[in-house]
Kinemage of the C-alpha trace (Angstrom):
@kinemage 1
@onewidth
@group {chain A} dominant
@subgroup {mainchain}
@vectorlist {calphas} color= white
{ca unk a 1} P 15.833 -22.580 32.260
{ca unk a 2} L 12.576 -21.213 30.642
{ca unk a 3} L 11.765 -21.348 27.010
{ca unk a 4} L 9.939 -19.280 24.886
{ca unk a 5} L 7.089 -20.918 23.428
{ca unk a 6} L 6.297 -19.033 20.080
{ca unk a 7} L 2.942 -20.792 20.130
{ca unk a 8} L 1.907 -19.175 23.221
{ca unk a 9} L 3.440 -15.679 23.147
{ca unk a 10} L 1.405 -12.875 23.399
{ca unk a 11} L 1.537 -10.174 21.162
{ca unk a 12} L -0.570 -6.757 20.978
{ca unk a 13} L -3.896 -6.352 22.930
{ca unk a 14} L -2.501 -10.369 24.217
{ca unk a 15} L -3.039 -11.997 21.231
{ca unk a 16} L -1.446 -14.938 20.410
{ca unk a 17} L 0.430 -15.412 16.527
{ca unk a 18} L -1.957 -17.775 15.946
{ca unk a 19} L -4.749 -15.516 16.844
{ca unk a 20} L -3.168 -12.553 14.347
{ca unk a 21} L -3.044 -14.955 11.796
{ca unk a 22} L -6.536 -15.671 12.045
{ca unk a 23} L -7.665 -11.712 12.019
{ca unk a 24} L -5.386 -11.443 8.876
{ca unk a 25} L -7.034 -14.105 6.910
{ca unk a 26} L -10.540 -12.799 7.679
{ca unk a 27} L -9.221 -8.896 6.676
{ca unk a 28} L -7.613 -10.226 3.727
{ca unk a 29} L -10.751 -11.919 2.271
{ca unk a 30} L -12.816 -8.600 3.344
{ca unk a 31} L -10.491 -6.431 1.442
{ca unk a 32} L -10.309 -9.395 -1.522
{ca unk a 33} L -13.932 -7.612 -2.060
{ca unk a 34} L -13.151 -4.352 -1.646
{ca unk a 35} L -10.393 -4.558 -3.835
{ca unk a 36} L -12.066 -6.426 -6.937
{ca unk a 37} L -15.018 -3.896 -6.384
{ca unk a 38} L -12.933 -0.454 -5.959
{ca unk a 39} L -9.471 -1.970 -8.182
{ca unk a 40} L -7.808 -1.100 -5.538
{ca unk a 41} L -6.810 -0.609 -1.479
{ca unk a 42} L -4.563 2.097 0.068
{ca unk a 43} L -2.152 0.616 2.517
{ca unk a 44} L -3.307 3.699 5.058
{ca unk a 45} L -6.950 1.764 4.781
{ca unk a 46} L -5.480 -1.669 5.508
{ca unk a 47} L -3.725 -0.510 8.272
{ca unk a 48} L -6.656 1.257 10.135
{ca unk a 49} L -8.796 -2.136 9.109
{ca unk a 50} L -6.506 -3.862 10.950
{ca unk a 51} L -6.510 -1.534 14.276
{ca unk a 52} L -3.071 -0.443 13.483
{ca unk a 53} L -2.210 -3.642 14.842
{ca unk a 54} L 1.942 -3.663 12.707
{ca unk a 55} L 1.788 -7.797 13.006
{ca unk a 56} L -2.348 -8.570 11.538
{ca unk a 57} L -1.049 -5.527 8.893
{ca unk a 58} L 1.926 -7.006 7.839
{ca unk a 59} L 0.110 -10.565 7.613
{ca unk a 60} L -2.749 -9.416 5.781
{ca unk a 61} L -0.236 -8.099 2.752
{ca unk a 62} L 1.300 -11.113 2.784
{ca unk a 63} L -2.074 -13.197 2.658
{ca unk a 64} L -3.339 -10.635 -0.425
{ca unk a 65} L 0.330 -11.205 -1.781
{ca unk a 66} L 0.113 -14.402 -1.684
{ca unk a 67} L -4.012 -14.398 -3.658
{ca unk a 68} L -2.223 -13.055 -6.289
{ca unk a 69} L -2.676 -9.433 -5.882
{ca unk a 70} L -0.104 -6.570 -6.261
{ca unk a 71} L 0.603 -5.330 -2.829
{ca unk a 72} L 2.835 -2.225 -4.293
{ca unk a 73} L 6.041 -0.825 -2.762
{ca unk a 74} L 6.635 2.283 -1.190
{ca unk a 75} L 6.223 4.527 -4.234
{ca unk a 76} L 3.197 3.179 -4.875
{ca unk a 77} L 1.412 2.144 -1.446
{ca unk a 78} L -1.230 0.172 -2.607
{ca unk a 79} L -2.577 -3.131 -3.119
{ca unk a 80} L -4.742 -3.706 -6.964
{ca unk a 81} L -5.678 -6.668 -8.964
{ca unk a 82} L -3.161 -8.275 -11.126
{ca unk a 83} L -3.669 -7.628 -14.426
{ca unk a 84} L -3.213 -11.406 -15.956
């Protein structure tokens, strides 16, 4: 019997997870910038910097999440600085 190998599966365009996670940290940092310098990012703009690619997107959020920025909700789709 066959197993899957998470490691090893392809996902969109045949990346592999690890690959996506790698595009997601690079984005995240990129839009890190973008965000300190414009306050904030439209979810519409991180999803077209990430090729509308649903697995990089939803990675990246969770990479700016976890910076310590507000990644919004669905009334307010949008990711800003945290004001500490």
């Amino acid at each position: 019997m066959e197993k899957c190998d998470s490691r090893t599966r392809a996902y969109k365009n045949g990346k592999t997870f690890d690959q996506c996670r790698d595009i997601a940290k690079e984005l995240s940092l990129k839009l890190e910038e973008k965000i300190n310098r414009e306050g904030q990012v439209g979810w519409d703009s991180i999803l077209q910097t990430a090729g509308h690619d649903e697995l990089v997107y939803k990675l990246t959020l969770k990479y700016l999440r976890q910076d310590g920025y507000d990644i919004g909700d669905w009334k307010k789709p949008r990711v800003a600085k945290t004001i500490a």
